[in-house]
C-alpha positions in Angstrom: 0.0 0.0 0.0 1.6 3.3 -0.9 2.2 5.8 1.8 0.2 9.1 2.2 2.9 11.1 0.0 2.5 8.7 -3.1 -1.5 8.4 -2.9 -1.5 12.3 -3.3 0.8 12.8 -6.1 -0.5 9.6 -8.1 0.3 9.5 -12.3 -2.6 9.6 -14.7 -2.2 7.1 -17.2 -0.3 9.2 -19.5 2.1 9.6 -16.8 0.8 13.3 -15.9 0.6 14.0 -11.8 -2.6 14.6 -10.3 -3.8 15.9 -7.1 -5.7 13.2 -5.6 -6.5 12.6 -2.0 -6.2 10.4 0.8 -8.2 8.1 -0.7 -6.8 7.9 -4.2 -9.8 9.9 -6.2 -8.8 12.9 -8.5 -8.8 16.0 -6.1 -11.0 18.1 -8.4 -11.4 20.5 -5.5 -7.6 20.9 -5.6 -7.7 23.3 -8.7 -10.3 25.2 -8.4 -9.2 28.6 -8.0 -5.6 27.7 -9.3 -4.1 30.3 -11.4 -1.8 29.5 -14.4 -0.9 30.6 -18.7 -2.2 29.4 -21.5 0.1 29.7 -24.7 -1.8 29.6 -27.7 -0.9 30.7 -30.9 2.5 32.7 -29.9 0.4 34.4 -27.0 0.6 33.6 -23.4 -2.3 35.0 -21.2 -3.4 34.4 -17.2 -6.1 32.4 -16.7 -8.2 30.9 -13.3 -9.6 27.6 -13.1 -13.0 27.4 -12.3 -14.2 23.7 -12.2 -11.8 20.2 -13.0 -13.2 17.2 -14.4 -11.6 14.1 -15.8 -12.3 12.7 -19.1 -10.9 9.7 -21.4 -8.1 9.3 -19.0 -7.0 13.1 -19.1 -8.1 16.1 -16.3 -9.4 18.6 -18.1 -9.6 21.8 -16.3 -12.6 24.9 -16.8 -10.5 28.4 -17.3 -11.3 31.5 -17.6 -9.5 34.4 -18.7 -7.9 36.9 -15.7 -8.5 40.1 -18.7 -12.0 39.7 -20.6 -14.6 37.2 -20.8 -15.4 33.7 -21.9 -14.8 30.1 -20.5 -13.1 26.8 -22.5 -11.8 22.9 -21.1 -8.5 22.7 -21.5 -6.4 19.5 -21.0 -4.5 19.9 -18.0 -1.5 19.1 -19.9 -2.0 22.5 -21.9 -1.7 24.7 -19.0 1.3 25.6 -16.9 -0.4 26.4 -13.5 1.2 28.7 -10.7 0.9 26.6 -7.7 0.1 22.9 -9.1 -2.0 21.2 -6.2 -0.4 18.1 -7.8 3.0 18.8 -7.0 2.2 19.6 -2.9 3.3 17.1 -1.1 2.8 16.6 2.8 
């Protein structure tokens, strides 16, 4: 049985850490609120997670834009987040 540290920082199955908690389920909870950039098309803008949900094997996360309006799920994968919940580890 892994210990508390590995449960929290398990791999997805494309090898991509999650936050997850004690036991084992995707910490959607984790990310909400999580600030991070987007680069798309040569431009790089702020963005704030508003809801997580996990789909076909990848977490997708709900973002919104810190400058203007609109909402889109992005692969977690696509963002760089400030303060990754995934990689806290107690």
């Amino acid at each position: 049985m892994p210990d508390r540290r590995q449960a929290s920082v398990m791999k997805t199955t494309h090898n991509y850490p999650v936050a997850r908690d004690d036991s084992g389920k995707v910490n959607y909870e984790a990310y909400k609120n999580c600030r991070g950039f987007i680069t798309e098309n040569g431009l790089e803008f702020p963005v704030v997670v508003t809801s997580a949900r996990y789909r076909y094997g990848h977490l997708d996360l709900l973002v919104s834009p810190l400058a203007g309006t609109g909402a889109r799920w992005v692969q977690r994968t696509n963002i760089r987040l400030e303060n990754d919940p995934a990689e806290v580890v107690f």
